[in-house]
C-alpha positions in Angstrom: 161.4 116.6 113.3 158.5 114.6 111.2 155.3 116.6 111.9 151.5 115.7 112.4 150.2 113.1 110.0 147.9 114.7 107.8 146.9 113.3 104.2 145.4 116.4 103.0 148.5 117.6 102.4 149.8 114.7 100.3 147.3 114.4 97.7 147.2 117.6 96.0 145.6 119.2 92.4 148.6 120.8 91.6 150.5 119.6 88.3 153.8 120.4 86.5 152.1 122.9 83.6 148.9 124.1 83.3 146.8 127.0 85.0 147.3 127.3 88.4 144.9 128.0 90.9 144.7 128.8 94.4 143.0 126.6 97.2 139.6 127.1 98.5 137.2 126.0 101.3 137.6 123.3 102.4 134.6 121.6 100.2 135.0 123.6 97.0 138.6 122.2 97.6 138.0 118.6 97.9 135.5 118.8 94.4 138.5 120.6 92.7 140.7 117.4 93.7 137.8 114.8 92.7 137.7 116.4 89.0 141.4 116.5 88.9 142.1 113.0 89.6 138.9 112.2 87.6 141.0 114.0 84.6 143.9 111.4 85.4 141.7 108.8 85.2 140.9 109.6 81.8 144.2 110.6 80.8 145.3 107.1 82.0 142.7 104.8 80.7 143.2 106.4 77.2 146.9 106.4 76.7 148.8 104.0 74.2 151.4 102.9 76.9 148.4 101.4 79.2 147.2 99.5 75.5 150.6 98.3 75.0 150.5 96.2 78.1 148.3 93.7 76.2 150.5 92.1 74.3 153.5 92.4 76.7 155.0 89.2 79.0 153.5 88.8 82.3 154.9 85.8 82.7 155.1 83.6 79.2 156.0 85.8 76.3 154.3 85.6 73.1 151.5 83.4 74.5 148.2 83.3 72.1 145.9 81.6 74.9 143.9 84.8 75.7 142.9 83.6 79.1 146.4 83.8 80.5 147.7 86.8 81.6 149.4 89.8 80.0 150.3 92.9 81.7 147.5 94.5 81.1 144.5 92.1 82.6 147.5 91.4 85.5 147.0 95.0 86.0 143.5 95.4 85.9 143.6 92.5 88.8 146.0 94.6 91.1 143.8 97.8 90.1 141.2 95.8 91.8 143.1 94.5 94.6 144.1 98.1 95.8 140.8 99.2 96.0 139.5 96.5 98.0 142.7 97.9 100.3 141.6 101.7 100.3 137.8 100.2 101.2 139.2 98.1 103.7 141.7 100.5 105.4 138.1 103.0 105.2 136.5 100.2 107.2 139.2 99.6 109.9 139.8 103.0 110.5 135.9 104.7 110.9 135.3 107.5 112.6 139.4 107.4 112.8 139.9 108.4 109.5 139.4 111.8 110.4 142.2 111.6 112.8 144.4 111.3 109.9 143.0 113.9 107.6 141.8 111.2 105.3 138.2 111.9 106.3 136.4 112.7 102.9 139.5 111.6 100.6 138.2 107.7 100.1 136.7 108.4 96.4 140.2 110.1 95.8 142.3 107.8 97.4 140.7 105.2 95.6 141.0 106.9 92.0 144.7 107.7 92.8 145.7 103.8 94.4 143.2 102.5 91.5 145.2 103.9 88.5 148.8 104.0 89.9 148.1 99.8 90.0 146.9 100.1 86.5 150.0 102.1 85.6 152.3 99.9 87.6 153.7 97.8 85.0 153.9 100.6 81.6 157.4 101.1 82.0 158.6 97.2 81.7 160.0 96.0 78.6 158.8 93.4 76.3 159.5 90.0 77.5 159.4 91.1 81.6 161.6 91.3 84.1 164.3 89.2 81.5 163.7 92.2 79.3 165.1 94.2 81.8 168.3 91.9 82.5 168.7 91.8 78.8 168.8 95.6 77.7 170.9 96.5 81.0 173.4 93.6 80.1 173.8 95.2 76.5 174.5 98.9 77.7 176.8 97.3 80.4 178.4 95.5 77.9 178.8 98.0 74.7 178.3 101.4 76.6 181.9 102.9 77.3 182.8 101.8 73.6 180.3 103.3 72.1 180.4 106.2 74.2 184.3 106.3 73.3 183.6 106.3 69.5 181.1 108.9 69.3 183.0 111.0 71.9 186.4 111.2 72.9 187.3 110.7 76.5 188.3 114.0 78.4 185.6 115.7 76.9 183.2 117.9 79.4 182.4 117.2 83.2 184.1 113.8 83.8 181.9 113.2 87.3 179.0 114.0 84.4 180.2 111.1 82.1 180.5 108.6 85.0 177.0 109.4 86.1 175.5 109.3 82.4 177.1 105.9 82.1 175.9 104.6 85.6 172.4 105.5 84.4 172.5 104.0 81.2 173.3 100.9 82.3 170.7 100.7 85.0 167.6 100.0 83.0 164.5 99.7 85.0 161.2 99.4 84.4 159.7 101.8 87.3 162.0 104.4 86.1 160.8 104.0 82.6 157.5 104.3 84.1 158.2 107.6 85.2 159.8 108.3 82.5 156.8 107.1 79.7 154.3 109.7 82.0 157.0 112.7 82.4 158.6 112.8 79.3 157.3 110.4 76.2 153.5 110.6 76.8 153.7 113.7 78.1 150.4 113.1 80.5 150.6 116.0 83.1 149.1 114.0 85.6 148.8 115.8 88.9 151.9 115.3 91.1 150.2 112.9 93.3 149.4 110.9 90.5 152.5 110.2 89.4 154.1 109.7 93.0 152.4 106.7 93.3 154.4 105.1 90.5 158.0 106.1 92.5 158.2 102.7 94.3 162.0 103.0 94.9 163.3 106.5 95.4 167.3 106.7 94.4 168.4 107.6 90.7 169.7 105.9 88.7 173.0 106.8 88.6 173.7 105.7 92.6 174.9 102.8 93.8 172.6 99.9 95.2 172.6 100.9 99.4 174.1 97.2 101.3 171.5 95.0 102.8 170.4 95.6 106.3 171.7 99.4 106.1 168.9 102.3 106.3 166.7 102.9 103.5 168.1 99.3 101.4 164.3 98.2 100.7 163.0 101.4 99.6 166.5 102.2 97.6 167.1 98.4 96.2 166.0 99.3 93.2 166.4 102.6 90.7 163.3 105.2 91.0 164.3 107.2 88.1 166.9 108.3 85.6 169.1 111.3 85.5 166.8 112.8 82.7 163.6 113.0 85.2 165.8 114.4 88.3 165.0 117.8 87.8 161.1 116.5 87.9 161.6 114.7 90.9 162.8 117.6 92.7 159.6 119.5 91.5 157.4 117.0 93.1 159.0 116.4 96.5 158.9 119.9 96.8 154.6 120.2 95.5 154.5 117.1 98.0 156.3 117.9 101.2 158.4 114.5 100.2 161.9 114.0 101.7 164.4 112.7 99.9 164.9 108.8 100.2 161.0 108.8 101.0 158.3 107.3 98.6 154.4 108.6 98.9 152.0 106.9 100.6 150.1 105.4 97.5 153.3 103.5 96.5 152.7 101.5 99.6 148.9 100.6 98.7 150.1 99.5 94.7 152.8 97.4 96.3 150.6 95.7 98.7 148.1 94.8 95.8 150.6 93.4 93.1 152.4 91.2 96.0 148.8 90.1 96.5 147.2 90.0 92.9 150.8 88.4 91.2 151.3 85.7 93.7 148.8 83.5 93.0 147.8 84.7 89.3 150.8 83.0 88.0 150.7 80.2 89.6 147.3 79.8 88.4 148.1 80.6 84.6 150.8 77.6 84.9 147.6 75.5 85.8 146.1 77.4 82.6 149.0 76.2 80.4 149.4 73.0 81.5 152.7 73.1 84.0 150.7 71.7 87.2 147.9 70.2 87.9 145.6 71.2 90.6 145.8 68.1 93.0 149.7 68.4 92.4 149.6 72.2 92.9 147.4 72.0 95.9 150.3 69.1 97.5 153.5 71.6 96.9 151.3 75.0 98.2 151.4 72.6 101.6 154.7 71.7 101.1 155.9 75.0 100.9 153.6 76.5 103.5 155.1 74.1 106.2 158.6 75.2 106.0 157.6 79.4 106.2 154.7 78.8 109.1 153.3 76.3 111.0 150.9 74.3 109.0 148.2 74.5 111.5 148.2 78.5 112.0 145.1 79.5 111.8 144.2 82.8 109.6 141.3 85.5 110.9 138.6 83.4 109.9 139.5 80.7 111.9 140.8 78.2 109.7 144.2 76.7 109.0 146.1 77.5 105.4 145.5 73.4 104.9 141.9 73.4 105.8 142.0 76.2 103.3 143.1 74.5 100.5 141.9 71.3 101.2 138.7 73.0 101.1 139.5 74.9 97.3 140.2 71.1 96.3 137.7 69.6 97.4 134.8 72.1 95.2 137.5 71.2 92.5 137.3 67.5 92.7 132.7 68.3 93.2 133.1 71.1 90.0 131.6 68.7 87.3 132.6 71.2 84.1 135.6 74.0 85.6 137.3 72.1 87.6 140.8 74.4 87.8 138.5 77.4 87.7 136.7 75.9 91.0 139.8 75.6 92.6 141.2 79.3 91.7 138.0 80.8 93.2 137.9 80.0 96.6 142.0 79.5 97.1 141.6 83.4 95.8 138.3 84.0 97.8 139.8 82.2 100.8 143.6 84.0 100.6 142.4 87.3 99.1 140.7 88.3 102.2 143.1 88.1 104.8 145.8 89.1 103.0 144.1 92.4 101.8 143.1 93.0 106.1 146.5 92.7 106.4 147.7 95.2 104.5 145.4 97.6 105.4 146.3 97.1 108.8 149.8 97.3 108.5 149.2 100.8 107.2 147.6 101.6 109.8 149.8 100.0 112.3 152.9 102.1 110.9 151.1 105.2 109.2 153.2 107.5 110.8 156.3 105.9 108.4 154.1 104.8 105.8 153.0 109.0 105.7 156.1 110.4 105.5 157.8 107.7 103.5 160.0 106.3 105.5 159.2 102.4 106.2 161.8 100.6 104.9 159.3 97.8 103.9 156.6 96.4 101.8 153.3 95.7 103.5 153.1 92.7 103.6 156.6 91.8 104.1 156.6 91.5 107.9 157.5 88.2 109.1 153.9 87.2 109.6 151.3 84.8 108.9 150.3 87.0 105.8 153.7 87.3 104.9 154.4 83.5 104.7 151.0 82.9 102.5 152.3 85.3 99.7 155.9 83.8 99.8 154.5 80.5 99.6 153.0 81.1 96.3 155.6 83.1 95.5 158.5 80.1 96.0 155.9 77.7 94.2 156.1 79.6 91.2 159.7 80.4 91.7 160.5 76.2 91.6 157.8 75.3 89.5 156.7 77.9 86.8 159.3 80.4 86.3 162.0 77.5 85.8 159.9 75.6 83.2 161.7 74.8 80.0 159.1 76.6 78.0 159.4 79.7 79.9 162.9 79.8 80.1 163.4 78.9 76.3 160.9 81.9 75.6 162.9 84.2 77.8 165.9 83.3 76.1 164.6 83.7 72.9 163.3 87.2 74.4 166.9 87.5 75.4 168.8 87.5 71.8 165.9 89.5 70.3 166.3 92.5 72.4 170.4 92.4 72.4 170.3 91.6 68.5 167.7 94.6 67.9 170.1 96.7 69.8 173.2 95.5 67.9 171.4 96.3 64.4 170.5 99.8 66.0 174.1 100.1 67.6 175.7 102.1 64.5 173.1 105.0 65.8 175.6 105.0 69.0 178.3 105.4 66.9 177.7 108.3 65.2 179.2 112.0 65.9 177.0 114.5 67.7 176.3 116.3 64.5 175.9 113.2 62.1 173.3 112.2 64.5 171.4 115.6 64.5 171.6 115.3 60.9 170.3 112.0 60.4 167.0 113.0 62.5 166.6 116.0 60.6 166.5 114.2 57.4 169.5 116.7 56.0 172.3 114.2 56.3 172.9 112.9 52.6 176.0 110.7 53.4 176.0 106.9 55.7 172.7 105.2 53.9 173.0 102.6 56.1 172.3 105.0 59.0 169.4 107.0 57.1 167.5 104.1 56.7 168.0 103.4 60.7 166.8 106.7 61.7 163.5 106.6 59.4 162.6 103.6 61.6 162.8 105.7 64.7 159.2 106.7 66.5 158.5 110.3 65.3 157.4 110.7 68.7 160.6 109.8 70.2 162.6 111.6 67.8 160.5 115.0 68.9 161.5 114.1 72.7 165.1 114.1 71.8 164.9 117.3 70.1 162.8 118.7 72.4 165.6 117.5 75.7 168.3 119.3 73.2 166.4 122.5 73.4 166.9 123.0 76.9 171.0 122.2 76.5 171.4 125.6 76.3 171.6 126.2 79.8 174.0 123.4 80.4 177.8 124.5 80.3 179.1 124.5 77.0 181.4 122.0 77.5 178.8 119.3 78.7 176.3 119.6 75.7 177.9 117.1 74.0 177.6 114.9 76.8 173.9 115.1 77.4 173.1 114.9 73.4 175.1 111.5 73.9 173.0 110.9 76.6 169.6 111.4 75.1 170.7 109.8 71.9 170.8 106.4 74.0 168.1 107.3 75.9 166.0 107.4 73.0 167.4 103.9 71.8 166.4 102.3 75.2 163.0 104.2 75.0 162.7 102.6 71.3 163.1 98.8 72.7 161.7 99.1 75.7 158.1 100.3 74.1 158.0 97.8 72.0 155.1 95.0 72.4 156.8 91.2 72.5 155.6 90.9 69.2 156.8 93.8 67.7 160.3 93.2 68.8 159.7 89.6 67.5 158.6 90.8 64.0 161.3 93.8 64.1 163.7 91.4 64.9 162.6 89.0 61.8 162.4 91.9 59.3 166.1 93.4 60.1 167.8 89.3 60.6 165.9 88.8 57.0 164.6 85.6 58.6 
């Protein structure tokens, strides 16, 4: 049996390593909380992974116009977006709040739903979401050979093996995510933190649950890798989370990129010259028709046409920015509602939104809300995503990433010991492979030993195994941090274009 809903006891100060402490009074406790999330912050704001995000795809790779989006100001934007949520969800509630326990947690809640939006996006690839599809496709494709080369089969736990390669082949970016803060950047951000980045809540290694079954939204996607189980375990159990459950901040970050993403990208194809405003304005009613009523009126009393007639029509009066004129009050006119929405559908369903357990996004409940952000959603979806230029970029994305990970495929190949060698700098044979290890992040190459160190209390027969495993780990954690123009320029150098 769930019990009371109380949110004091999901956002806590405690973190994986570090000097622990025990609770206090109830104020000195809350201060202690405030300066540990205030430590996050800056932990956050200063890490390279957060700086990468500049110069990776939001939704056109390698684009030099600096007033469309990369992941990083798409970020900032859903930062922003969640905590207009947190202030709203304050203002609904009131005197409520302390009901809850969330009475004096809005300056944390804020910090922690403010910083999980603007870590949202640091485990994606370079080239998006394609990025994803292309370095999965690669491991599905080469993984059991190369696997089969380095290590014959029958060797150690053969459940292990299947599980390893399961994983492998499952690259996703909100698993890297977790991965870049647990193990590469090594942030030891407090538990609650980094809870708010596990969106989807099954490893890697499991099968994808059928639609329509229990728990197929919140396990559609993988939530982390074999490597950070162990981790996982340690936070549910710092957290009170039950398996299959996600924290409640991962409902908040979800709610503000559906919100933020939906109409920034249909703006930056306005940006780059894919629609034009009057025609944008046409298909956003075209669309809207056939998901609502086009006469529904939202909370303020208006109709979505009235709406947008309305956003064209300062357009059409906006001597100088005309497309800007437009953006501003669509976004001032959609923004609002949407973001009331949200907070009430937390509140609506807080009981499952506390301990984890609604199978949902948000804002993905059939309603009036609901139909605004698909809308935009399905414009950029016909309009933007399928534009030749974007498609000839992701494709170009595409054969970059699989070709970088063909020239860095011999690495897979190698023996167990080879291997060791090779990132010791004590092998003296294979130049070919030398001069691929020396291009290897130092950083990454003091994660893999550092994952080998704590082999030892594997079984003896599964070391080789899990060294396999973190070998092509490490290759996946090599691509994937790349910027779009560093895989670009890496891929030049090693073609000899």
């Amino acid at each position: 049996m769930q019990g009371p809903v109380d949110f004091k006891q999901k956002i806590s100060r405690e973190r994986p390593y570090g000097k622990a402490e025990g609770r206090r009074g109830a104020d000195a406790e809350l201060a202690a909380l405030v300066d540990q999330l205030e430590s996050d912050r800056g932990r956050i704001i200063n890490c390279a992974a957060v700086r990468r995000l500049q110069q990776k795809t939001q939704v056109f790779p390698l684009e030099r116009n600096a007033a469309v989006r990369s992941r990083l100001t798409h970020s900032m934007e859903v930062q922003q977006t969640g905590r207009f949520i947190v202030r709203t969800l304050y203002k609904q509630l009131g005197e409520r709040a302390a009901d809850y326990g969330l009475d004096g947690l809005e300056g944390a809640l804020e910090s922690l739903v403010e910083m999980t939006c603007l870590m949202h996006d640091i485990g994606n690839p370079p080239f998006g979401h394609f990025g994803e599809f292309a370095i999965g496709e690669w491991f599905e494709r080469e993984l059991d050979a190369l696997f089969a080369a380095a290590l014959p089969a029958g060797l150690g736990d053969a459940q292990l093996r299947e599980r390893m390669g399961a994983d492998l082949k499952h690259f996703e970016g909100n698993a890297q995510a977790i991965r870049l803060v647990v193990r590469l950047m090594r942030l030891n951000l407090t538990y609650t933190q980094t809870a708010g980045l596990l969106k989807y809540v099954r490893p890697a290694y499991q099968a994808k649950p059928m639609a329509g079954t229990p728990g197929a939204y919140l396990n559609k996607k993988a939530g982390f890798y074999l490597a950070e189980e162990p981790f996982i375990g340690e936070l549910r159990g710092a957290l009170g989370l039950q398996p299959g459950s996600r924290h409640p901040v991962a409902y908040i970050m979800e709610a503000a990129d559906d919100i933020a993403y939906c109409l920034a990208d249909i703006e930056d194809s306005v940006e780059k010259g894919i629609l034009e405003v009057e025609q944008l304005a046409q298909l956003l009613l075209d669309k809207f028709a056939q998901h609502q009523c086009p006469d529904a009126c939202l909370p303020a009393g208006k109709s979505f046409r009235e709406l947008v007639g309305y956003a064209l029509k300062r357009s059409q009066d906006e001597p100088i920015n005309k497309a800007g004129e437009f953006f501003i009050w669509l976004r001032v006119s959609m923004i609002h509602p949407l973001v009331q929405h949200a907070a009430e559908q937390f509140i609506d369903n807080i009981e499952a939104v506390y301990h984890g357990s609604l199978d949902r996004a948000l804002v993905e409940d059939g309603s009036l809300a609901h139909a605004i952000v698909q809308t935009f959603k399905d414009v950029a979806m016909d309009w933007v995503f399928c534009h030749r230029e974007v498609e000839t970029l992701h494709l170009q994305g595409y054969r970059i990433l699989q070709g970088l990970l063909d020239f860095y495929a011999p690495l897979l190949k190698a023996s167990p010991e080879t291997f060791l060698a090779l990132t010791e700098g004590t092998c003296r044979a294979a130049p070919h492979l030398q001069m691929l290890a020396r291009r290897l992040p130092s950083q990454l190459l003091k994660a893999y030993h550092e994952a080998l160190r704590a082999l030892p209390a594997a079984p003896a027969q599964d070391r080789p195994l899990w060294e396999y495993y973190h070998r092509c780990r490490m290759l996946q954690d090599f691509i994937s941090g790349m910027t779009d123009q560093h895989a670009q320029d890496e891929y030049r150098a090693l073609s000899a274009l």
